[in-house]
C-alpha positions in Angstrom: 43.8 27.4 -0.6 45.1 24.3 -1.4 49.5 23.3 -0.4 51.3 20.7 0.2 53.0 21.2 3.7 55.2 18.5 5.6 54.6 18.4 9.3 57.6 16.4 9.9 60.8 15.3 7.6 61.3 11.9 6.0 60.2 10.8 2.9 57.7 11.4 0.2 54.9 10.1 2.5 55.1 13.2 4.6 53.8 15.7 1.4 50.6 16.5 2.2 48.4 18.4 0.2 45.6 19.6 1.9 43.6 23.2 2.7 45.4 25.3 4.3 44.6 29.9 5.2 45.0 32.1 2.0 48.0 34.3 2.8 47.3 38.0 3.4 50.0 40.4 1.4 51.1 43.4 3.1 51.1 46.8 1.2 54.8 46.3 -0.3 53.5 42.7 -1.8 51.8 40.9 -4.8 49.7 37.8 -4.3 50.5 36.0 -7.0 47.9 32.9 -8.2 50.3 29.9 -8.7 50.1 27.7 -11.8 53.2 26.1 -11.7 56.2 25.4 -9.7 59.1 23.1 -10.3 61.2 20.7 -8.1 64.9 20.8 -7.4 66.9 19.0 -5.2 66.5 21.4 -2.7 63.0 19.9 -1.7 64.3 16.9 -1.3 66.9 17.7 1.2 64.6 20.4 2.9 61.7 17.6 2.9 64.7 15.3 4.6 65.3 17.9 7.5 67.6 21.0 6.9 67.8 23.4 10.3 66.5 26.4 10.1 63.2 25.1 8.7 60.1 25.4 10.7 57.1 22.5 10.4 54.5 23.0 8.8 56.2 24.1 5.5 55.5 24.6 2.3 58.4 23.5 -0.2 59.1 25.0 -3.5 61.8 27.3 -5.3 60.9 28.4 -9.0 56.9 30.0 -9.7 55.0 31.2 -12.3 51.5 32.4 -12.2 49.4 35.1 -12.4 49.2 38.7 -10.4 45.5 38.5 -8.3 46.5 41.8 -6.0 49.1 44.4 -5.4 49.4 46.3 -2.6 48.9 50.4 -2.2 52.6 50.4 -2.5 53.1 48.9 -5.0 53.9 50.4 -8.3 54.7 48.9 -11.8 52.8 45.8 -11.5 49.2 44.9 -12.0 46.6 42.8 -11.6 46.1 39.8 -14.3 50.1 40.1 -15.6 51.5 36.4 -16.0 54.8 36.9 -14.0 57.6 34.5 -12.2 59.0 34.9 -8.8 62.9 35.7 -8.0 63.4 32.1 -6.2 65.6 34.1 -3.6 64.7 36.0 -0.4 67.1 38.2 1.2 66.8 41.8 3.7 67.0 44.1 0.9 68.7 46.9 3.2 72.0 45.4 4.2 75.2 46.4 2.5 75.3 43.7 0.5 72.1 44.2 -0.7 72.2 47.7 -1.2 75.6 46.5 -3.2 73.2 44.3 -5.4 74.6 41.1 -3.9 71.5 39.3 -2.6 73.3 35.9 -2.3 75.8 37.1 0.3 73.0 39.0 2.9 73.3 37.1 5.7 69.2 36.7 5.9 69.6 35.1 2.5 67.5 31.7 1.6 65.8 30.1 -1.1 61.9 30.3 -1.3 60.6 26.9 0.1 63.7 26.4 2.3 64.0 28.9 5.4 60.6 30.7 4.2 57.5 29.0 2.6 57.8 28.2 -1.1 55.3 27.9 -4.2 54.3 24.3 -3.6 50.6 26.1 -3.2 47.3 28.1 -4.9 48.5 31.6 -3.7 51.7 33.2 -2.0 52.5 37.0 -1.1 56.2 37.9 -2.4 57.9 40.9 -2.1 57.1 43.2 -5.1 60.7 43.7 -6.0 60.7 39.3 -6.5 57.8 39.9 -9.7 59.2 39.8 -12.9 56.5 40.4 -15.7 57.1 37.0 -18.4 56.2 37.4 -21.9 54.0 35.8 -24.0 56.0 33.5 -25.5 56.9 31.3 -22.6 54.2 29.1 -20.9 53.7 28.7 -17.3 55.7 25.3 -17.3 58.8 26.8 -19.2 58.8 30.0 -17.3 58.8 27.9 -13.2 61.6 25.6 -15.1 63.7 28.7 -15.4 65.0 30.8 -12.2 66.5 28.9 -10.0 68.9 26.8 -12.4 69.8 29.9 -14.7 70.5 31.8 -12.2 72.9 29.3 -10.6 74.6 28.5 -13.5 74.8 31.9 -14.8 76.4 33.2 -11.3 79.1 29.8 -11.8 80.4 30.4 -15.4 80.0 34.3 -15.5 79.7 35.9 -12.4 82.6 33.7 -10.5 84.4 31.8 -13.1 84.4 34.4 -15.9 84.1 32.6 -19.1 85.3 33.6 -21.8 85.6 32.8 -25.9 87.2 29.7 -27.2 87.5 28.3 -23.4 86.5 24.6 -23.1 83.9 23.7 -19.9 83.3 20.5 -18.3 80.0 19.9 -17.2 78.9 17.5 -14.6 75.3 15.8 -14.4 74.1 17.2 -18.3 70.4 15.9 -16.9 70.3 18.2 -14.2 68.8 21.5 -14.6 71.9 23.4 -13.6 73.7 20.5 -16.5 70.9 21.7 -19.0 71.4 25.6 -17.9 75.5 25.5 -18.0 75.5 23.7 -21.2 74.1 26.5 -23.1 75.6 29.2 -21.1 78.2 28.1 -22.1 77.6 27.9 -25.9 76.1 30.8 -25.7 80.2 32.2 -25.1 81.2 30.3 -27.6 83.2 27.5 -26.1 83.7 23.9 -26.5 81.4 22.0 -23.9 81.9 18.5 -22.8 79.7 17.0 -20.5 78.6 13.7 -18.5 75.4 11.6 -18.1 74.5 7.8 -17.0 73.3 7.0 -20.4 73.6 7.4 -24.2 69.9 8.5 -24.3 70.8 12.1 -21.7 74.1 12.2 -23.8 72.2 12.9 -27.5 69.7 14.9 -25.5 72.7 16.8 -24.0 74.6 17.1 -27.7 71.3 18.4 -28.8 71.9 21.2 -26.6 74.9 22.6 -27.8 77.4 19.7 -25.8 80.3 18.9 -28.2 81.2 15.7 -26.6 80.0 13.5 -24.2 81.0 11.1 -21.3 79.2 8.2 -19.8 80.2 8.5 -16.2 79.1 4.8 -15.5 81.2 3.2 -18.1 84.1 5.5 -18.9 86.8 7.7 -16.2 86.0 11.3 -16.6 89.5 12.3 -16.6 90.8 9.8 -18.8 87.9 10.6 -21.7 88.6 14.4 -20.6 92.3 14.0 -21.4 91.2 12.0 -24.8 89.2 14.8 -25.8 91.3 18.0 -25.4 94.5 16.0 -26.2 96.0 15.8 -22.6 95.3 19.5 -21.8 92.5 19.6 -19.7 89.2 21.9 -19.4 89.3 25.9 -18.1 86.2 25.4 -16.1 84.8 22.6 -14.2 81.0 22.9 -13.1 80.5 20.9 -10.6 77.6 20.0 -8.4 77.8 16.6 -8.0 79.8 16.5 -5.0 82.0 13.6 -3.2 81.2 11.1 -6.2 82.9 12.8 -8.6 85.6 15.6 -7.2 88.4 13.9 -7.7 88.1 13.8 -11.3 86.9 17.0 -11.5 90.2 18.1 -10.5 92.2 16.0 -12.7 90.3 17.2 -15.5 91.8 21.2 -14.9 94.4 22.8 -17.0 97.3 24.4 -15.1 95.6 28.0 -14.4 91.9 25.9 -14.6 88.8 27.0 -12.1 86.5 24.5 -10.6 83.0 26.3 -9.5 80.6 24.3 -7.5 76.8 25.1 -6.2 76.6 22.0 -5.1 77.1 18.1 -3.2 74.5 15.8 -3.9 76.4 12.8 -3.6 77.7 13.6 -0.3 79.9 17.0 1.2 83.2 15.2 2.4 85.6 16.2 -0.6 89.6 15.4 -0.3 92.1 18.2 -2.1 95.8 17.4 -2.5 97.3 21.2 -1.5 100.3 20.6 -3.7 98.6 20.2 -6.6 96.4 22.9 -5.9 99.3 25.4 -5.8 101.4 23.9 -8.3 99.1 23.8 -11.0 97.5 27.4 -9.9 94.1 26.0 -9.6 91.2 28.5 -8.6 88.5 26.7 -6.2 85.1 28.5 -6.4 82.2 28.2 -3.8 79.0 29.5 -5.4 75.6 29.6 -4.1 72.4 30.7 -6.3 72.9 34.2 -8.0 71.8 37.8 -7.5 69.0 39.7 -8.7 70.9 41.3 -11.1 72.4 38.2 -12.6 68.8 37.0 -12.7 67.5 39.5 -14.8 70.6 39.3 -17.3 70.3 35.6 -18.0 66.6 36.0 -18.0 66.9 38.6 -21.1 68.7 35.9 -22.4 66.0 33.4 -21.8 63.0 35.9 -22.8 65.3 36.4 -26.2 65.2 32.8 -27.1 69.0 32.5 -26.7 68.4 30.2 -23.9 65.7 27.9 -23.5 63.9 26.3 -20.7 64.4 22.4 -20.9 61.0 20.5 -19.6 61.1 16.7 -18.7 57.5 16.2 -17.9 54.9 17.6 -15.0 52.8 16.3 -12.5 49.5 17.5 -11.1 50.4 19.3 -7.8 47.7 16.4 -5.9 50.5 14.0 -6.9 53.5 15.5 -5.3 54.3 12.3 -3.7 54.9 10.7 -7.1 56.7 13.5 -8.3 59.6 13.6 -5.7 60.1 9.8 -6.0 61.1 10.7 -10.0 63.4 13.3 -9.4 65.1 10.6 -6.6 65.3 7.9 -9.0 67.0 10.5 -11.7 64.9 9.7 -14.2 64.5 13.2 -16.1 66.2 15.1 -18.3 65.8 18.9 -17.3 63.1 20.0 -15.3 60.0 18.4 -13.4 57.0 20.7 -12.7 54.3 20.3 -10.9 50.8 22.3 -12.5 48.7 23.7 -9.7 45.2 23.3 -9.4 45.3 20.2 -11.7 
């Protein structure tokens, strides 16, 4: 089959896409024919060097494609159903597990960081990762869906518990966890502001459900933040920005307010003033991806047309390369997918 593998890290010259042994599925997996797969920022910092990852590898977090086998184990699936693939691997017999919380196993990873990913024809998953799509989402809005859901359902629901009438910042509306909070959190009702670098991503955001909107290269996020709810902050900050912008996102809490972050992509070194913390009776929330359960619950959502898949544009899968320099430049507005076997 045809993959693009990296043989060493750096940059978007070491993606290559080349012919590499079909995988063979045990008896408790599908192969599953990939027709599209979408990039997040994981691949680029896995394509960088992350430890734990073993060269060659195939990067690549959210699939959709068709069911070409199941094996004799297998029950409930069959062959020829269009399906997507849970972007999480995990032991499935831990407690935690067995608890239905995936995320905290300790043999937990993304698919395309510590195991092979999607970035390829055909890959064997677990049968308990296929999840049957319907017909009324394509292959390109069903890979732009897992992984960034999932996240952002875990943040504002899972962790943060969000509730009616609250008000939510959101950080990075362009992002897909931005375009996956926003309506999360419209979907609860609550007022949503948000930031972007431009007034182009600010409409697109407002055309999501955001109620307001901040340019985070020409205004202060707190100061427009104050503006807005009339000096009394936000409930819920989701923040995956990182160093460039946690500062604000702290000033921007009400007293009792909760800041959830699933990520740092401007940088991990992040400075927190204890007094404020315990004076104000701030709640600080570490969260990373989501569990299977969540998963299916915001994908009900998704399948329901209460949520919707948000698609900047695609690329052939031949011409990753060009792909990955996009998503670095932060051009898009939602997802980036790459079609396989164009």
């Amino acid at each position: 089959m045809k993959a693009v593998r990296i043989h060493q890290f750096g940059g978007p010259e070491v993606l290559n896409y080349e012919d590499v042994p079909d995988p063979q599925p045990r008896r408790d997996q599908v192969l599953v024919r990939v027709k599209a797969c979408s990039l997040n920022h994981l691949d680029l910092w896995v394509r960088q060097g992350l430890p734990g990852v073993k060269l060659p590898h195939i990067l690549g977090s959210d699939i959709a494609g068709d069911i070409v086998q199941t094996g004799e184990y297998v029950v409930g699936l069959i062959k020829g159903q269009r399906v997507i693939i849970a972007p999480i691997d995990f032991c499935g017999q831990c407690p935690k597990c067995l608890a239905g919380l995936q995320n905290q196993c300790r043999e937990f990873t993304v698919l395309g960081n510590a195991v092979d990913g999607g970035n390829c024809e055909l890959i064997a998953v677990p049968a308990a990762n296929v999840i049957p799509i319907p017909d009324s989402l394509d292959y390109v809005q069903a890979a732009s869906v897992p992984l960034v859901f999932v996240t952002a359902w875990h943040m504002l629901v899972g962790l943060a518990g969000i509730r009616p009438g609250q008000t939510v910042l959101v950080l990075g509306a362009s992002s897909g966890v931005g375009t996956a909070a926003i309506q999360i959190a419209k979907l609860f009702h609550c007022r949503v502001i948000t930031t972007a670098g431009d007034e182009n991503k600010l409409e697109k955001a407002k055309a999501l459900g955001a109620d307001a909107g901040i340019d985070h290269y020409k205004q202060k996020i707190s100061e427009e933040v104050r503006k807005i709810t009339q000096k009394e902050g936000v409930d819920i900050v989701v923040e995956h920005v990182g160093a460039a912008t946690w500062e604000e996102s702290m000033r921007c809490l009400k007293t009792g307010g909760t800041l959830v972050t699933c990520g740092a992509t401007t940088g991990a070194e992040a400075k927190i003033d204890l007094r404020h913390l315990f004076a104000r009776q701030l709640r600080l929330l570490g969260s990373y991806m989501g569990t299977m359960g969540e998963l299916r619950e915001v994908l009900g959502h998704v399948f329901a047309g209460r949520l919707r898949p948000v698609v900047d544009r695609t690329f052939p899968m031949s011409d990753v390369r060009a792909a990955h320099e996009y998503l670095e430049k932060s051009r898009m507005f939602g997802k980036i997918i790459l079609i396989v076997g164009a």
